[in-house]
N, C-alpha and C positions, 0 to 999 in steps of 0.2 A: 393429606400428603405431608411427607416428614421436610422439613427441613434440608435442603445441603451441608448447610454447615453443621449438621448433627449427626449424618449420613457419612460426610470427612473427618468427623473426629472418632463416630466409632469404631470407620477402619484404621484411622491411627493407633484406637487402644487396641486392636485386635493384632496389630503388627508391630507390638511394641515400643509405640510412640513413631513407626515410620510410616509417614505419608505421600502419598503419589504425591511428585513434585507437580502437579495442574491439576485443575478441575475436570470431570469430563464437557464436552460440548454440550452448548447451549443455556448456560447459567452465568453466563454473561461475566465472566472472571475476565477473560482475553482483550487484548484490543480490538479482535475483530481484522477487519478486511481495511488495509492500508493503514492499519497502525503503523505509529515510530518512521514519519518521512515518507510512508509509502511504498509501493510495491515496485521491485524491479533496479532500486538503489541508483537508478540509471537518473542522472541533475540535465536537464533540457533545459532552453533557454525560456524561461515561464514568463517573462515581459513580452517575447514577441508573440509567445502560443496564446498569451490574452490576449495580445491586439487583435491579432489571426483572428480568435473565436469571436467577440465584437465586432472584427468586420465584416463577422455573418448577420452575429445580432445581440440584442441587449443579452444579457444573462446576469444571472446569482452568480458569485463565489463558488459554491460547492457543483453547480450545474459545470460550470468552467471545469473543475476537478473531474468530477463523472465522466462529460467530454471528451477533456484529455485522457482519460484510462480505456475508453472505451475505443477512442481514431487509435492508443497504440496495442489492442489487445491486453493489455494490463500490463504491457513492459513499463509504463510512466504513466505513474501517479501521483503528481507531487501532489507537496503537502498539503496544509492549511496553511501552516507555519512558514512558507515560502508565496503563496500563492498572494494570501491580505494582505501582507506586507506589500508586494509589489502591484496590489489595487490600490494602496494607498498612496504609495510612491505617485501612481500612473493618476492617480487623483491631484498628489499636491502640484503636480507637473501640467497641469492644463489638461491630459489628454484623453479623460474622461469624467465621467461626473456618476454621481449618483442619486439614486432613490428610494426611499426608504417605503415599504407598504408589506406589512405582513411581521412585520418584525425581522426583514429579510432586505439586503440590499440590491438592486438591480443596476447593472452597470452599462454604459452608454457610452460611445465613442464620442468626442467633441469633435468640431471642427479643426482644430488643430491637431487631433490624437488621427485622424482621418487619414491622413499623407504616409506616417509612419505605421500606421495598422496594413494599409495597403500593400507598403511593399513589405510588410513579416506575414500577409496574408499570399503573397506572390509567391513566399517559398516556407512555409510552415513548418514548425520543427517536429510535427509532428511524421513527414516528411520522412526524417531520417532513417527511418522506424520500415526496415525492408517489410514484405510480405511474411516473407522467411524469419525475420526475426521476430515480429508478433507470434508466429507459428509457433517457434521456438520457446520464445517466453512463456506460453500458454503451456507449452508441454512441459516443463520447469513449473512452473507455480503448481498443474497437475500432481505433477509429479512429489513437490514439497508438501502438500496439503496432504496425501495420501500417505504421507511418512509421519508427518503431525499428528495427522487420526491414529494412525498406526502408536504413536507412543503415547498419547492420551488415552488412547484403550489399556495400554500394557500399565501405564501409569494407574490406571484407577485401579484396574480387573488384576492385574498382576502381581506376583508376590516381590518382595525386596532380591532374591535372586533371578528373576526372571526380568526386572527393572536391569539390573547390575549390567547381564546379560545383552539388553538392549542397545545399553552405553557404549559398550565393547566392540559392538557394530557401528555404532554411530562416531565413534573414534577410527574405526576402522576404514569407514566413509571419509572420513576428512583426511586423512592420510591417502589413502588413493586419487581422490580428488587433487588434493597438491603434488601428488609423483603425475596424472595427467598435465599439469601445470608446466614438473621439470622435464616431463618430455620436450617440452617444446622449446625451449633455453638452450 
């Protein structure tokens, strides 16, 4: 089996040194699923959505993540980069502890984190997150994903005007999308 990167260089010499601006799928180029902050750009309040989830039960970091992506349909995925931090925070704070087995940390309410996880577990923010708007968000990241594929096929399979082409739409998109915007102003 050839190479990728042998495979993207000789359609670059074959188009004149121009290369699809991406890999095609599954050669692992991409961040994948919840790169850059997560999906859904939507910032919840991730101190109490930990407590909330610990005052189910212990959990991992990334379990907590999953979790949360999962109670809001994929509209909120925070980060990693938001998440440790504020296990550590919630660590130097008394109000949970940890343990370490697996090369993985498992996190644990204290008895003082106990009182404040209750009442963020009374009204969870994950809460906020209508039926309809998980609905919604699913039909959007659908809907993204299917235009991604769509330009990563055109990107690979596609010649330098049939690329150009695609742009022209994809400008075209962002422009309609912000006159939906000034409708409402």
């Amino acid at each position: 089996m050839r190479d990728f990167r042998d495979m993207h260089e000789a359609r670059a010499r074959a188009f004149g040194g121009w290369r699809p601006p991406f890999p095609p799928s599954g050669h692992g180029h991409g961040r994948g699923r919840g790169g850059r902050g997560g999906r859904g750009g939507r910032r919840g309040n991730v101190r109490a959505a930990i407590l909330a989830l610990l005052n189910e039960r212990p959990m991992h970091g990334y379990e907590m993540i999953q979790e949360l992506d999962t109670r809001t349909g994929g509209v909120w995925r925070p980060s990693p980069g938001s998440v440790y931090p504020t296990l550590q925070l919630l660590e130097d704070e008394g109000l949970i502890t940890s343990e370490e087995s697996g090369g993985r940390k498992r996190f644990t309410l204290t008895e003082t984190g106990q009182t404040e996880a209750t009442t963020a577990a009374a009204d969870p923010p994950w809460n906020e997150f209508s039926a309809e708007t998980v609905s919604s968000g699913q039909d959007t990241r659908d809907a993204v994903f299917g235009i991604m594929n769509a330009l990563r096929q055109i990107g690979f399979e596609g010649d330098r005007e049939q690329w150009q082409r695609a742009v022209e739409v994809l400008n075209e998109t962002k422009r309609k999308l912000y006159a939906i915007l000034a409708e409402s102003e």
